[in-house]
Phi, psi and omega in degrees: 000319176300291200320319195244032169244353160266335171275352199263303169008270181281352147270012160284309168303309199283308184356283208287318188258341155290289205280326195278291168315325162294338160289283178315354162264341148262359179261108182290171187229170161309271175137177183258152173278127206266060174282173191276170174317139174299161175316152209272341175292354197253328173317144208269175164273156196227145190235101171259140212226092195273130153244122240238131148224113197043052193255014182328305175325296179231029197264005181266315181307295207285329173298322165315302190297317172309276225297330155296354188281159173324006183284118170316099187332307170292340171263013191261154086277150216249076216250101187250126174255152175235121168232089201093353182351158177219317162300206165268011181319323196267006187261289191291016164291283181315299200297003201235002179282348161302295155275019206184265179284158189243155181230137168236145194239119134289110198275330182231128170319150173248298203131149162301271212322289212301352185273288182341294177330306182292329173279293181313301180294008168244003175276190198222327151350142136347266181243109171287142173236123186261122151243139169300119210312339187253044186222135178225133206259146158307143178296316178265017166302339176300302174308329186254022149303268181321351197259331166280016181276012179303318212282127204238036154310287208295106192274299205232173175206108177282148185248197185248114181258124151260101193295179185182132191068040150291186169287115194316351166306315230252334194283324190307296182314315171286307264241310196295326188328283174312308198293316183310305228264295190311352188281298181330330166279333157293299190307325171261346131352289179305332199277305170194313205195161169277164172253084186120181169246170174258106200289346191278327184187110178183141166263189160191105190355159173270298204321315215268005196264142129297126166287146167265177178278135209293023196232003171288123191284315203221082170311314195284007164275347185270318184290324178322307186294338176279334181282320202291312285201324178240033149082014146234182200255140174283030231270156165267131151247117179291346174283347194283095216245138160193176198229105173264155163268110189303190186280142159286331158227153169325266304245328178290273225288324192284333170302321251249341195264316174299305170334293182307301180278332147328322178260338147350281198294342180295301199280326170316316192268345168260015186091288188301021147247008167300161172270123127302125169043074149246162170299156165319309179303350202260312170328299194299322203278314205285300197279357144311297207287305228248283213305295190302349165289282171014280190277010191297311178320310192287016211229294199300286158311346183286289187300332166311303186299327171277329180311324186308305206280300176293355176342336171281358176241141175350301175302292184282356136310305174313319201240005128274327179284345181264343161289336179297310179289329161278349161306328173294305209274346175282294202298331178302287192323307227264322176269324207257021186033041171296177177214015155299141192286338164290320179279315203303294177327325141324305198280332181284333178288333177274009192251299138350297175330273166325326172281342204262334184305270209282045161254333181294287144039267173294301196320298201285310178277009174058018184257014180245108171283121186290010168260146166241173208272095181287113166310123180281101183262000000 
């Protein structure tokens, strides 16, 4: 019975990030049809929406950059919350409202979810767009948001965030990540829908947004899913392009993987990230995509643990021993700081491993706070 709860094991483990990519990269799709933009007169109004906590550092590039986009003016607004500031973000904010922009000023930190909760239901704009105040967008991304929404299956839309000037520990690995993960996010497009979102840069009907509870750790995955939940579909658009600064050091990434999987486990145990009334196939993408990564660390020990107990047998030599040898090549990357792909690659998956373990943790045990730890930039 271990022997074949080690095999199960370990295809469980392997699922999300070997056998689950390998499919969707051999199984062909149509793919969705791209028709072109609607007329300029058809264009919906649109309210994009920054949330701001100490952003002095780049909160002038991003209002320069808002004001600059590719949009029709009378149908863009331009919605900036400052939440809690302590710098000058709500000052250099305040100078561009003269032209425009509307600025809400929060005197006391809250959390994103709850200013967001308090704003979206009160615009009356089309399609709302959630951006991150450190995301500087394509001139035409708004547009290539808004133009899949003719379909009107199509609830929500996601952009492409490229991050850029991490840490070198971190950039070979993450720069594979992303590429992996964004093909995996075209292709289940394609299939019905994403399980989730880029938080960064995404759009949505205003009618489909629900408020959440203000203690929701990684909102923009409960909304996406609420939107999927109500019979409409989540797509990746690759034109929609914008550029964040990736973490400057592990210790930003490693908080940032803990976060992400703390709020996994939150929306698991409330319910609100299950898929509701969605088709089967959207079932195959959430628990490939989403769910067995999630759980791949308790997976990961599960199999460690029966290999522990079987040692006498092949298989489980085997899966000790090659942890062991990627555990040596993380630790070899962790002295001598190479950035070769044999150390690096090791060392990010277990790095990852651990953090998503002890988010699950924090998740399970409610001890993951929904303000998050702004990076000094």
């Amino acid at each position: 019975m271990l022997s074949v709860a080690l095999i199960i094991g370990i295809l469980l483990f392997l699922y999300p990030f070997v056998i689950y990519p390998a499919l969707l990269i051999a199984i062909p799709f149509a793919g969705r049809k791209h028709e072109g933009p609607p007329e300029p007169r058809h264009w919906p109004t649109v309210a994009l929406v920054i949330c701001a906590l100490n952003e002095q550092k780049i909160i002038r590039q991003k209002l320069e950059n808002s004001r600059a986009l590719r949009y029709p003016n009378q149908k863009l607004s331009l919605v900036f919350i400052s939440d809690g500031s302590t710098d000058a973000t709500a000052d250099i904010i305040r100078e561009y409202t003269a032209s425009g922009v509307e600025l809400i000023e929060h005197k006391t930190r809250r959390g994103k979810i709850a200013n967001l909760n308090e704003t979206l239901i009160a615009r009356t704009e089309d399609i709302l767009v959630l951006s991150d105040a450190n995301v500087i967008y394509d001139r035409d991304a708004i547009g290539h948001l808004v133009a899949n929404f003719y379909d009107p299956l199509i609830g929500g839309v996601s952009g492409k965030v490229i991050l850029t000037d991490s840490a070198p520990v971190l950039g070979g690995p993450t720069q594979n990540y992303y590429s992996v993960e964004w093909l995996l996010q075209e292709k289940a497009s394609d299939i019905y829908a994403m399980p989730g979102t880029d938080g960064a840069m995404y759009a949505l009907r205003r009618e489909l947004f629900r408020p959440c509870p203000n203690d929701t750790i990684i909102e923009d995955f409960v909304i996406a899913m609420q939107i999927v939940g109500l019979g409409r579909r989540m797509v990746f658009e690759p034109k929609a392009l914008g550029w964040e600064q990736g973490a400057a050091s592990l210790r930003e990434e490693f908080r940032r993987k803990v976060r992400i999987s703390a709020g996994a486990a939150q929306g698991l145990l409330r319910g609100n990230v299950w898929p509701r009334h969605v088709p089967l196939r959207f079932w195959f993408i959430f628990v490939s995509h989403k769910l067995l990564r999630w759980l791949s660390p308790v997976v990961g020990l599960w199999v460690l643990l029966v290999a522990g107990l079987t040692s006498g047998q092949v298989l489980s030599q085997l899966v000790l021993c090659g942890f062991a040898i990627l555990s040596g090549l993380a630790l070899l990357r962790w002295l001598t700081g190479s950035d070769h792909p044999l150390l690096s690659a090791p060392f990010y998956f277990l790095f990852g491993q651990i953090a998503m373990a002890l988010g699950l943790a924090k998740g399970v045990l409610g001890q993951q706070t929904v303000l998050w730890m702004k990076a000094d930039r």
